[in-house]
Every structure is written in structure tokens, then in C-alpha cells.
TIPA-149679 format. One record per residue (C-alpha): x, y, z; chain. Coordinates in Angstrom, 3 decimals, padded with zeros to 6 digits. Example, Ala and Ser with C-alpha at 12.3 -4.5 7.8 and 13.67 -1.06 7.14 Angstrom:
! residues 2
[r [012.300,-004.500,007.800],A]
[r [013.670,-001.060,007.140],A]
! end
This chain:
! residues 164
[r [-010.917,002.843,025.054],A]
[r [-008.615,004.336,022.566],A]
[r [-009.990,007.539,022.005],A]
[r [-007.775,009.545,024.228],A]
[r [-004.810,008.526,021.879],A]
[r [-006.392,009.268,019.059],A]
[r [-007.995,012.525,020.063],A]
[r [-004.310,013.430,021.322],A]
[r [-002.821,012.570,017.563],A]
[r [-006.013,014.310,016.209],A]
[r [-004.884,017.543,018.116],A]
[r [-001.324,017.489,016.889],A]
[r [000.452,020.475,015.286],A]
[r [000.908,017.842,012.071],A]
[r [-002.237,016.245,011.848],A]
[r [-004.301,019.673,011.627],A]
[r [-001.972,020.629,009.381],A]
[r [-002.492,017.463,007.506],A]
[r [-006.240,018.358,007.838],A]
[r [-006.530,021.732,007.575],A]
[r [-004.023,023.703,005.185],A]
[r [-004.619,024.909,001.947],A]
[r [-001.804,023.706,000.859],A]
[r [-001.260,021.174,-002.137],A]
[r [002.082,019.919,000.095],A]
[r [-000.670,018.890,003.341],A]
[r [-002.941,016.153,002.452],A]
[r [-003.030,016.335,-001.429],A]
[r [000.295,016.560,-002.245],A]
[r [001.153,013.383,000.339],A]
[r [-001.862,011.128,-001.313],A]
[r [000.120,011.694,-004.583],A]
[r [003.400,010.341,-002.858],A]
[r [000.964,007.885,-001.630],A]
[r [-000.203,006.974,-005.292],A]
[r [003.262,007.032,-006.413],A]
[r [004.765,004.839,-004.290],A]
[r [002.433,002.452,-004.715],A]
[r [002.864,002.814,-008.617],A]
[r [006.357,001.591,-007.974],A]
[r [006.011,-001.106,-005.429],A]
[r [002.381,-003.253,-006.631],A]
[r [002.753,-001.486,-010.644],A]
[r [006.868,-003.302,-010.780],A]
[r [005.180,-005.883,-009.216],A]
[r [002.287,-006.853,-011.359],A]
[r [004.640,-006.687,-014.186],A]
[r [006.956,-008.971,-012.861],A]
[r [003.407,-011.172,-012.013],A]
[r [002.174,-010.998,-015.691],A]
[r [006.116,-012.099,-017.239],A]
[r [005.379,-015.047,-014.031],A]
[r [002.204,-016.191,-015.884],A]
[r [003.491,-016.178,-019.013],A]
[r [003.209,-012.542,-021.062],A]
[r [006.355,-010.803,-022.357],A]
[r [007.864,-014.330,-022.402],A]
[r [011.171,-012.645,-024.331],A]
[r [011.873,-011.147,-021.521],A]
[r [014.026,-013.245,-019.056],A]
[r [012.324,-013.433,-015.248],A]
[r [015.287,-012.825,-013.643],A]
[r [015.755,-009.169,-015.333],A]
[r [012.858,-008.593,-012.578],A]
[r [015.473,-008.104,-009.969],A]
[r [016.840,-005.260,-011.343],A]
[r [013.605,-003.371,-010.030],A]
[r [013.674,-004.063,-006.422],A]
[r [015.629,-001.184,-005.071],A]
[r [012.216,001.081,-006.715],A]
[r [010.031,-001.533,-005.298],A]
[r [011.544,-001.250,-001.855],A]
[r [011.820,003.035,-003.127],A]
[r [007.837,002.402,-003.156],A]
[r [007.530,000.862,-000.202],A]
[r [008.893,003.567,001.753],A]
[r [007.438,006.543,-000.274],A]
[r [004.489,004.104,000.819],A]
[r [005.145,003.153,004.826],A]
[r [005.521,007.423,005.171],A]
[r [002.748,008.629,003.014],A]
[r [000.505,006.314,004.597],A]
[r [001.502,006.918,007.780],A]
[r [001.205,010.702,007.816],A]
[r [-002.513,010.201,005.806],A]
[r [-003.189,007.661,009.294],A]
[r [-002.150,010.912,011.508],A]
[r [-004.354,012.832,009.617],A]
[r [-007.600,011.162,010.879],A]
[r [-006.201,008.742,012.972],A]
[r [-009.780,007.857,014.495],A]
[r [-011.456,007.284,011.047],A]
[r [-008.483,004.677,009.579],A]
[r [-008.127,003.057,013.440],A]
[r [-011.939,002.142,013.916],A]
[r [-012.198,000.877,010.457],A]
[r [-011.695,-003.049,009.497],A]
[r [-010.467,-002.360,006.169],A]
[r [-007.555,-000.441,007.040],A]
[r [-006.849,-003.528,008.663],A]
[r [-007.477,-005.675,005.626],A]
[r [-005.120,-003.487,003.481],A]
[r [-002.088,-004.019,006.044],A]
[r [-002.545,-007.689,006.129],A]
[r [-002.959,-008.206,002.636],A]
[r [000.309,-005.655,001.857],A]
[r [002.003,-007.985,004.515],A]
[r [000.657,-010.704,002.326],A]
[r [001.961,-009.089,-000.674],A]
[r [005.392,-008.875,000.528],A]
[r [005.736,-012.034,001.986],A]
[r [004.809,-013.369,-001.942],A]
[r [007.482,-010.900,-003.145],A]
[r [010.063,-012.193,-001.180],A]
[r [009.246,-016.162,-002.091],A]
[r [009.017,-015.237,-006.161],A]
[r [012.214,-013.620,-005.698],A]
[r [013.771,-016.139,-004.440],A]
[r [012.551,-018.490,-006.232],A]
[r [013.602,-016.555,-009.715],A]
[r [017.232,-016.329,-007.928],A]
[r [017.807,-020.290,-007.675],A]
[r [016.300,-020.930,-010.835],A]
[r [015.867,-018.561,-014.278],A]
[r [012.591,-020.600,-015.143],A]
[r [008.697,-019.265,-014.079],A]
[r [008.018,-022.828,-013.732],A]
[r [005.573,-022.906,-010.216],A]
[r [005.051,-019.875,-009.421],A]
[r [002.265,-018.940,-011.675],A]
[r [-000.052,-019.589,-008.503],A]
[r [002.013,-017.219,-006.752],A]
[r [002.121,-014.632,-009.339],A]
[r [-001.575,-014.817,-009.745],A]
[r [-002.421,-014.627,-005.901],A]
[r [000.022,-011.622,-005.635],A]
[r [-002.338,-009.674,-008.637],A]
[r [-005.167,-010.497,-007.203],A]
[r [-004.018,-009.556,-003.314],A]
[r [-002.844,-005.935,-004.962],A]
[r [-006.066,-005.342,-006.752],A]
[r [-007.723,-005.744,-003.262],A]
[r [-004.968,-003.502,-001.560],A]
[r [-005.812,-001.162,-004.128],A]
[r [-009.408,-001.495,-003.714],A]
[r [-009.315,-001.534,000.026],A]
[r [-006.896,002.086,000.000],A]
[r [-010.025,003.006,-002.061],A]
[r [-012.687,002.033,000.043],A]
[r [-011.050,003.741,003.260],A]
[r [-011.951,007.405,001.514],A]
[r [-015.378,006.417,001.535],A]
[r [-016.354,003.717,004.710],A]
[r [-015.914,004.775,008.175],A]
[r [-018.111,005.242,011.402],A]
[r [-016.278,007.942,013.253],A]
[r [-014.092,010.952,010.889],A]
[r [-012.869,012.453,013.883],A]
[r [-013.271,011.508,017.968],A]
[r [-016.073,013.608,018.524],A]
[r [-017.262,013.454,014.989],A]
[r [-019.801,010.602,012.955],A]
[r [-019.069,009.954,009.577],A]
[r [-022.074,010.798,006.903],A]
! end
């Protein structure tokens, strides 16, 4: 049903780029923006998780804050990267459930973001949100996992082409 969209983004001057070219900028040099912005946004967040459940307790929770223009830095380096690796194979990341998984649980992960930081903001204490902090590690280990896992699960690479 969709593959006319995605064989038309398949045949774009930017996704065969994306596909094709040598070049360290194409598809290699965008996973590394990829892996850096997600460095910034779930590795500023995990900290701020761990100081939530109780390590570096010296350091005060609210100092967290100070980090969310990188973690919102991440998310875009993240929201562009990833979107230029989707136009890249557009049919393999569309037809496959855990690309799906990975938005919802980054939605997930943001949504959790948003409530610790508020929370930290009308109170300096950690006090109940350890549950929080350890359902936002977890739900980044399985983004992680899941950005992982797309490299290596699909049924179709391209629209006229099976994965192995």
C-alpha cells in the first residue's frame, strides 16, 4: 500500500546519496551525529537518573537543569540524524515494528523527562521519583537496544529488495 511513497523517497537525489557515496559525510558521518546526539540527550539523562536514585548524593538534583539546553541540543542532533538515516532506507525502518518501538519509548522517555523536571523545580529533594528515574534507565537502555536492533532486523532493505 505504501510502497509507492517509499520507492519515491528511495529514488531521491538525498537518499542515494545517503546510500550510495563514499563519503564519510553520507551515511557514516550522520550515524555519528546520530550517536552523539543521543550521548547528550539519554547519557545527561541517565546521569541525572542515577543522582534520582541516590548516587553522587553531594551533588544537588536541581544542578540537573543546567543540562537541558544539551539535552534538547541532543534531541535535535537526534530528530535530524534519524530522520535523514529513515530517508536512507525508508522501506527497511517503515515495515519494521521496532522502529516503532524506539519512537514510542523516546516519546516515553521525554514525557518522564519533562515530569522529573518538574518535579526537581517545585521541590530540591529526589524524594518519589526514584520509580521514575529507574523506568526512564531502563526505557533508554531499550531505545538504545532497539536503534541497535534496526541495523540488523528487517524484511524488506529496499522496495524491490528482501533483507538476508
Amino acid at each position: 500500500m505504501f510502497d509507492p511513497l517509499f520507492l519515491w523517497l528511495e529514488s531521491t537525489a538525498f537518499s542515494i546519496w545517503m546510500r550510495e557515496s563514499p563519503s564519510l559525510l553520507a551515511f557514516p558521518g550522520i550515524l555519528a551525529a546520530h550517536t552523539i546526539g543521543l550521548g547528550l540527550l539519554a547519557g545527561l539523562n541517565g546521569a541525572m537518573d542515577l543522582r534520582l536514585l541516590g548516587v553522587a548524593r553531594d551533588i544537588p538534583v536541581i544542578a540537573f537543569r543546567r543540562f537541558v539546553p544539551l539535552m534538547w541540543l541532543g534531541l535535535w542532533i537526534n530528530a535530524l540524524s534519524g530522520l535523514a538515516l529513515l530517508l536512507a532506507y525508508p522501506t527497511k525502518a517503515l515495515t519494521n515494528p521496532v522502529f516503532y518501538l524506539k519512537l514510542a519509548l523516546i516519546v516515553g522517555n521525554l514525557v518522564l523527562l519533562r515530569v522529573m523536571l518538574q518535579r526537581t523545580q517545585a521541590s530540591s529533594s529526589a524524594s518519589g521519583l526514584r520509580l521514575l528515574a529507574a523506568l526512564s534507565l531502563i526505557g533508554w537502555a531499550v531505545v538504545i537496544t532497539a536503534g541497535r536492533l534496526l541495523a540488523y532486523t528487517c524484511t524488506r532493505l529496499l522496495v524491490d529488495e528482501r533483507c538476508l
